[in-house]
C-alpha positions as CSV (number, residue, x, y, z in Angstrom):
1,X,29.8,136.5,47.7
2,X,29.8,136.6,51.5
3,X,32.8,137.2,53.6
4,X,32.1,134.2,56.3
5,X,34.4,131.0,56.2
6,X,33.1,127.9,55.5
7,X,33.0,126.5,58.9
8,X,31.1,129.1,59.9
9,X,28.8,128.3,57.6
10,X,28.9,124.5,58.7
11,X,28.0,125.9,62.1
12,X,24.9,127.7,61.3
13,X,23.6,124.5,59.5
14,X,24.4,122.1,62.0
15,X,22.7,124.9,65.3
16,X,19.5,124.9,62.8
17,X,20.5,128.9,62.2
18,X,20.6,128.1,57.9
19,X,18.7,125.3,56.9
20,X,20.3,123.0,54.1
21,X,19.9,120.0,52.0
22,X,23.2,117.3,52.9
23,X,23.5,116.1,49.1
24,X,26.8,113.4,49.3
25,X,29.8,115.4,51.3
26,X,28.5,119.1,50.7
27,X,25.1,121.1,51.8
28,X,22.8,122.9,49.3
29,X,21.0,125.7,50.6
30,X,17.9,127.3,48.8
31,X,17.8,130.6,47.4
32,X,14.4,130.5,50.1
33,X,16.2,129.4,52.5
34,X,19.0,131.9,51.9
35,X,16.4,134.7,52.1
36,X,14.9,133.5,55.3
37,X,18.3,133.3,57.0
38,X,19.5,137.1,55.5
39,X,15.9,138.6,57.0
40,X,15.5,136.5,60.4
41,X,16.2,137.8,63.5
42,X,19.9,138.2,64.6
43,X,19.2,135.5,67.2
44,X,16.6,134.2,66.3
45,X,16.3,130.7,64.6
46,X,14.9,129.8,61.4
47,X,12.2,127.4,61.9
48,X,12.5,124.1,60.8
49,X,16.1,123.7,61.5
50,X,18.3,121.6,59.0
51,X,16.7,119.2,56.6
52,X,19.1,116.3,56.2
């Protein structure tokens, strides 16, 4: 779907930069939250960070 690895990934979640659901080992993101991410501000943060 997207050509980033999946630490990258990891890395946005963990800096607050994609917010996520922790569900057992693995993250779920939102389709939200997937929108907010693709339309925020190159460095900008999403607010509200992770949600573990």
């Amino acid at each position: 779907m997207f050509k980033v690895s999946r630490i990258t990934v990891l890395r946005w979640i963990k800096n607050g930069r994609l917010r996520a659901r922790k569900l057992g080992k693995g993250y779920r993101i939102t389709e939200q939250d997937l929108d907010l991410f693709l339309n925020a501000d190159t460095n900008g943060l999403v607010k509200g960070g992770s949600r573990d």
